[in-house]
PALUMVO-243928 format. One record per residue: residue number from 1; x, y, z of N, C-alpha, C, O in turn. Coordinates in pm, whole numbers, plus 50000, padded with zeros to 5 digits. Layout:
<pts>
nr/neast/nnorth/nup/caeast/canorth/caup/ceast/cnorth/cup/oeast/onorth/oup
NUM/X/Y/Z/X/Y/Z/X/Y/Z/X/Y/Z
...
</pts>
This chain:
<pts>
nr/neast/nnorth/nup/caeast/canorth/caup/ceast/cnorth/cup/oeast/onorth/oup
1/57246/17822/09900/57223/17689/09852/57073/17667/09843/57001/17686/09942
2/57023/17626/09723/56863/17560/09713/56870/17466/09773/56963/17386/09771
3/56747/17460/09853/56682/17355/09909/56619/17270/09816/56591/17320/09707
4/56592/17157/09836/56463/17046/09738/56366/17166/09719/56342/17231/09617
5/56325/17176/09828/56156/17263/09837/56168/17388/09726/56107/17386/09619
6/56227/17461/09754/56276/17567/09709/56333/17555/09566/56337/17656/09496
7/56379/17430/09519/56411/17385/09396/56276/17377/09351/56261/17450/09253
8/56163/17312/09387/56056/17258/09355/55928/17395/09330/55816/17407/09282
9/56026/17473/09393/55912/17617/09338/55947/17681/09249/55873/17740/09171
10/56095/17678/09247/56132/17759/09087/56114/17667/08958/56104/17713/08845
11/56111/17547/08987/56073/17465/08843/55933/17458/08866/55884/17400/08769
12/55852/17488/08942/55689/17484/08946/55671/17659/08868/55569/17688/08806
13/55767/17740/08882/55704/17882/08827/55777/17872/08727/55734/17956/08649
14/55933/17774/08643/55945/17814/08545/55834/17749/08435/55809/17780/08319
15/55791/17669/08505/55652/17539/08425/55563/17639/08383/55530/17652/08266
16/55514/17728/08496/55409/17784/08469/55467/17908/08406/55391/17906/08310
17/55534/18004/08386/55559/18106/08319/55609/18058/08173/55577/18121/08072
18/55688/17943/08169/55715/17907/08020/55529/17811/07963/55484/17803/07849
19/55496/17781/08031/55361/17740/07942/55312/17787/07837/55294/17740/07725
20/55279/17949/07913/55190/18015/07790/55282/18024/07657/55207/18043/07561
21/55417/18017/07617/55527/18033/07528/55488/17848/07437/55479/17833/07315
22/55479/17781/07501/55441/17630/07470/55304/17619/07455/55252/17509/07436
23/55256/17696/07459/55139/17684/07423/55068/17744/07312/54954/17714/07275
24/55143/17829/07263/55134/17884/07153/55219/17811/07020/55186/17841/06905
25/55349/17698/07054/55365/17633/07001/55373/17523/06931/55441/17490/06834
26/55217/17422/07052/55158/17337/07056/55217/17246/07159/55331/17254/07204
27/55115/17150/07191/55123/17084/07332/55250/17040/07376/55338/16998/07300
28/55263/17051/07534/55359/16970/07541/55387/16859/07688/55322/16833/07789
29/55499/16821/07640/55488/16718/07775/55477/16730/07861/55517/16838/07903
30/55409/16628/07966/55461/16679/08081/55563/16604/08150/55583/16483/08136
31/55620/16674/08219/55741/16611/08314/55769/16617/08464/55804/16710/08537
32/55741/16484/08489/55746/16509/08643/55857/16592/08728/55951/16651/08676
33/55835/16588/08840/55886/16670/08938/56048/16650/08921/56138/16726/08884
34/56041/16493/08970/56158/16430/08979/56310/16469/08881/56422/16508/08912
35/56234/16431/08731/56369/16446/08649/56384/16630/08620/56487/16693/08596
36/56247/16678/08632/56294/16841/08648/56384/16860/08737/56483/16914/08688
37/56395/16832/08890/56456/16873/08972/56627/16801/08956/56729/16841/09012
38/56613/16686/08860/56750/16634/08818/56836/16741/08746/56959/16736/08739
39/56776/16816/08705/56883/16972/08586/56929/17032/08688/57029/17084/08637
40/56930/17079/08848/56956/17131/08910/56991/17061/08968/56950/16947/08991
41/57167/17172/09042/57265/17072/09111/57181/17073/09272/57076/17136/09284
42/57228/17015/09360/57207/17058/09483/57258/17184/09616/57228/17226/09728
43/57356/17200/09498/57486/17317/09550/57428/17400/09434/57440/17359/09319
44/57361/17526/09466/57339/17607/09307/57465/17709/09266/57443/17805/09191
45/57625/17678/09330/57678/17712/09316/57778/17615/09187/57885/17661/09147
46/57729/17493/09141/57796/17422/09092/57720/17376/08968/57599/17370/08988
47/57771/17328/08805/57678/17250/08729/57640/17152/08712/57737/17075/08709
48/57516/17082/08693/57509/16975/08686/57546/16912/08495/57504/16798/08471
49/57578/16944/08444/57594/16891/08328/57750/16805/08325/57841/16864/08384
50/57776/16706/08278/57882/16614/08289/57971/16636/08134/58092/16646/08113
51/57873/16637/08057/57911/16630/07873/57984/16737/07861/57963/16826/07943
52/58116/16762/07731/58144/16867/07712/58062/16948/07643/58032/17056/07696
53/58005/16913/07505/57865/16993/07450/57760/17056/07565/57705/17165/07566
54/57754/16937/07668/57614/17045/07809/57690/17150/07827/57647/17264/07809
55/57829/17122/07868/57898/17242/07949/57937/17386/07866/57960/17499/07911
56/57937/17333/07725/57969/17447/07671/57823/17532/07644/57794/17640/07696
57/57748/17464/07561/57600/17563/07559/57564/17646/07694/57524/17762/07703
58/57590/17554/07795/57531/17634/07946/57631/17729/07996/57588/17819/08068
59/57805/17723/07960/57852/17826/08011/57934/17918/07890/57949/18040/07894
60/57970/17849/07806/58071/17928/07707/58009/17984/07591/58058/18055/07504
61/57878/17934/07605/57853/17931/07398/57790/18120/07430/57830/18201/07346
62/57714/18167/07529/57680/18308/07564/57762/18363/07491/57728/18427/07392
63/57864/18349/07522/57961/18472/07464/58105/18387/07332/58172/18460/07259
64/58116/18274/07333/58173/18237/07213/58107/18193/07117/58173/18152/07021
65/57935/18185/07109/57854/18197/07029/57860/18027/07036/57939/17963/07105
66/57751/17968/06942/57690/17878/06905/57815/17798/06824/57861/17699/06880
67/57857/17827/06730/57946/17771/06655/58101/17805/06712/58202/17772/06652
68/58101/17853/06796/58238/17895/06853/58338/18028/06748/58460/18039/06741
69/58252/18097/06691/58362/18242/06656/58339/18301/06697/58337/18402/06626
70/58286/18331/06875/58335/18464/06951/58235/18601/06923/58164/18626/06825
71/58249/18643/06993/58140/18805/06914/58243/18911/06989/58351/18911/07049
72/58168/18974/06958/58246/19168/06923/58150/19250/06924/58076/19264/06826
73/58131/19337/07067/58041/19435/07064/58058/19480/07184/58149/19557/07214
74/57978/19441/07258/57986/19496/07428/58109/19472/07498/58147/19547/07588
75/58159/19392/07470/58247/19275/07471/58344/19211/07382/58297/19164/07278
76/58491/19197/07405/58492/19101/07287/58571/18972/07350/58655/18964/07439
77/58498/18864/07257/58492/18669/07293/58570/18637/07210/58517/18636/07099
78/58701/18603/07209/58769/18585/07103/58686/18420/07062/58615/18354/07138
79/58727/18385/06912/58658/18246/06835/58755/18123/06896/58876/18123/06916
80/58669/18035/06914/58754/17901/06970/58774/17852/06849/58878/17786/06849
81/58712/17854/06726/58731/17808/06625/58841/17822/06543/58895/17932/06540
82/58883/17738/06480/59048/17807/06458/59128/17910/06513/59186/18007/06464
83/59112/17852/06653/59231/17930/06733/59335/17877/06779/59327/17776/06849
84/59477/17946/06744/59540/17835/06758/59591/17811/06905/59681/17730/06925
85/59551/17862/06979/59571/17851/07157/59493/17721/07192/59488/17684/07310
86/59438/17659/07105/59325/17534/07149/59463/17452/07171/59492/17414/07285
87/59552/17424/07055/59677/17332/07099/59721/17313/07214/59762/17208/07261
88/59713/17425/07268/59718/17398/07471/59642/17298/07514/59544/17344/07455
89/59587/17176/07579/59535/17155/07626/59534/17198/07783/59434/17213/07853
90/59656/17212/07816/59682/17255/07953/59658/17427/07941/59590/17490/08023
91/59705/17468/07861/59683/17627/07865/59473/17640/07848/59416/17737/07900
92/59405/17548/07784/59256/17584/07780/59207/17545/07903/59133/17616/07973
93/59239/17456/07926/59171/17390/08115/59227/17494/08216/59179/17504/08329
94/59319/17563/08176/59345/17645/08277/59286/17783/08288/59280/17843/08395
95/59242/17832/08173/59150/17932/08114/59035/17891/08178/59014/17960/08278
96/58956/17809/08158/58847/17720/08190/58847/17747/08374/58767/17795/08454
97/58955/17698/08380/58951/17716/08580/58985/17832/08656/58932/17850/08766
98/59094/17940/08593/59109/18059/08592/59034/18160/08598/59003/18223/08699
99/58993/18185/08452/58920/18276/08406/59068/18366/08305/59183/18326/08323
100/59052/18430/08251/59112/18512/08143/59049/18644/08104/58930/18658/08075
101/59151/18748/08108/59070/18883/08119/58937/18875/08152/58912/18796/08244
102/58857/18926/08111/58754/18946/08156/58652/18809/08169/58533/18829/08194
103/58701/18670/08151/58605/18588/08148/58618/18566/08272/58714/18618/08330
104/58499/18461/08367/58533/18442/08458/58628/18266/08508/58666/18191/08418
105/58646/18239/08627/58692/18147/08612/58605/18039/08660/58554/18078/08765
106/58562/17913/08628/58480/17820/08698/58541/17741/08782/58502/17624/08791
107/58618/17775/08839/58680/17650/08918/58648/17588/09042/58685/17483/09095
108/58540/17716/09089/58475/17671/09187/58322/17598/09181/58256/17554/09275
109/58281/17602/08993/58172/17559/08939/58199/17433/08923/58141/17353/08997
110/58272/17395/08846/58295/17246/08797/58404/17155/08865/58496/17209/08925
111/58397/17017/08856/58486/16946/08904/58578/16904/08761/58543/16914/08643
112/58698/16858/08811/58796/16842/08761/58745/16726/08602/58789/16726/08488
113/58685/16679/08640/58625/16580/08504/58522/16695/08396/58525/16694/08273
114/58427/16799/08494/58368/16884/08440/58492/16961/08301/58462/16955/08181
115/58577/17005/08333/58655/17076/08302/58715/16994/08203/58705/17040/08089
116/58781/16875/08215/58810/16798/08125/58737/16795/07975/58786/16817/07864
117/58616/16764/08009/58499/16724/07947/58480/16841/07819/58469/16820/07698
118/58481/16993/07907/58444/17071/07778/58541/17103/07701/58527/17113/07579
119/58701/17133/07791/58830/17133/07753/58816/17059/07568/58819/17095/07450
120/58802/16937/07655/58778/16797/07560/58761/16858/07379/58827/16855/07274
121/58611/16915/07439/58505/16930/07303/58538/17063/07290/58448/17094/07211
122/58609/17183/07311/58612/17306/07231/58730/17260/07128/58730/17299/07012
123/58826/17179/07176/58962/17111/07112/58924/17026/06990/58982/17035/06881
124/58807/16929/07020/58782/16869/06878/58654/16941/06783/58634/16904/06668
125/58576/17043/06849/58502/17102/06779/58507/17222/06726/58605/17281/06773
126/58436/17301/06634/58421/17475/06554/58553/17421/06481/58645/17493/06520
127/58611/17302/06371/58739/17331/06329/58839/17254/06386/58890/17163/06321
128/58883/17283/06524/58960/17231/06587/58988/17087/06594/58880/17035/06620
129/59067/17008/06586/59101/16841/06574/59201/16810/06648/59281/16722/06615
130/59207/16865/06737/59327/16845/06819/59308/16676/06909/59200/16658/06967
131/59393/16586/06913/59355/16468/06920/59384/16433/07075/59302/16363/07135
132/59474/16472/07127/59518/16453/07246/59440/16519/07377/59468/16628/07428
133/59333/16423/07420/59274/16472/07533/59311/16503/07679/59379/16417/07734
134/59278/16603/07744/59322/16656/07889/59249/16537/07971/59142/16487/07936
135/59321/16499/08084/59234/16400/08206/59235/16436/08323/59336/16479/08380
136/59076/16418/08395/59088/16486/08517/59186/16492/08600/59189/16575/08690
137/59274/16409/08581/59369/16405/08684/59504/16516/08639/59551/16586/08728
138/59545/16524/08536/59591/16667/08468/59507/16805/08514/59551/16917/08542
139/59373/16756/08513/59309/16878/08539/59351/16957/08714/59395/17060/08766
140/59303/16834/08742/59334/16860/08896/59476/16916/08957/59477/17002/09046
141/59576/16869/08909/59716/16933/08878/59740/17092/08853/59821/17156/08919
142/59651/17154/08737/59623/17277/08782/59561/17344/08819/59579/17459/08779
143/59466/17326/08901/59350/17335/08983/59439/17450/09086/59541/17414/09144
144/59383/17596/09099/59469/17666/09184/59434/17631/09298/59319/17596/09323
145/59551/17636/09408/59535/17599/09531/59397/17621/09593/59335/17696/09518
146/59326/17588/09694/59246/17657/09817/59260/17811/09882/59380/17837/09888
147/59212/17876/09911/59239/17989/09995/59254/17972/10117/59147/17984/10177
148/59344/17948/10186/59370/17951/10316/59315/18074/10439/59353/18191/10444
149/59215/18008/10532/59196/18192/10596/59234/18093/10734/59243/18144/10846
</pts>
């Protein structure tokens, strides 16, 4: 788990290692400590993004790409974009909390609204119009148990 302090040194070296990159692009803002250290959760095991668009760029778009058709190479990401497994809403939130072949599962990343949220937006976005939204409280429903030790 990051500490404040320890939060406050990796956004002090990403400041300073991304500079020279901004600086070649022309000036830029500056931003205090405070709302830098707001992008980072306090648990660095968890995300801080709430939106389904945050959640997808920061965890899904890597490998289902930007527009959502998936890539093929090292790996293959099948396309959220006209796929017709999006009609699940319960079958994608569970993907989402799972994991599926080789993806992993976030369920220990996001909370039940998290999950909702991107669920939400892969369903109405790349194509997809699926109208009927998942709610945290559905979410939470399949939320796999705890591990008992």
């Amino acid at each position: 788990m990051l500490t404040r302090p320890l939060l406050a040194v990796v956004a002090l070296f990403l400041s300073a290692t991304g500079s020279q990159a901004q600086q070649a692009a022309g000036p830029s803002e500056v931003t205090d400590i405070d709302s830098l250290l707001e992008r980072f959760s306090e648990d660095s095991e968890k995300f801080t993004q709430t939106e389904g668009e945050a959640l997808y760029r920061t965890t899904c778009q890597a490998c289902h790409m930007e527009d959502g058709q998936g890539d093929a190479g090292a790996g293959a990401h099948p396309p959220l974009a006209d796929n017709p497994k999006m009609i699940s809403k319960h079958f994608i939130a569970g993907v989402i909390l799972t994991g599926y072949h080789g993806m992993p599962g976030f369920s220990d990343m996001m909370s039940d609204a998290q999950v909702a949220a991107v669920t939400n937006y892969v369903r109405t976005h790349f194509g997809n119009t699926y109208p009927d939204p998942i709610t945290p409280e559905q979410v939470e429903a399949l939320r796999p148990p705890e591990d008992a030790d």
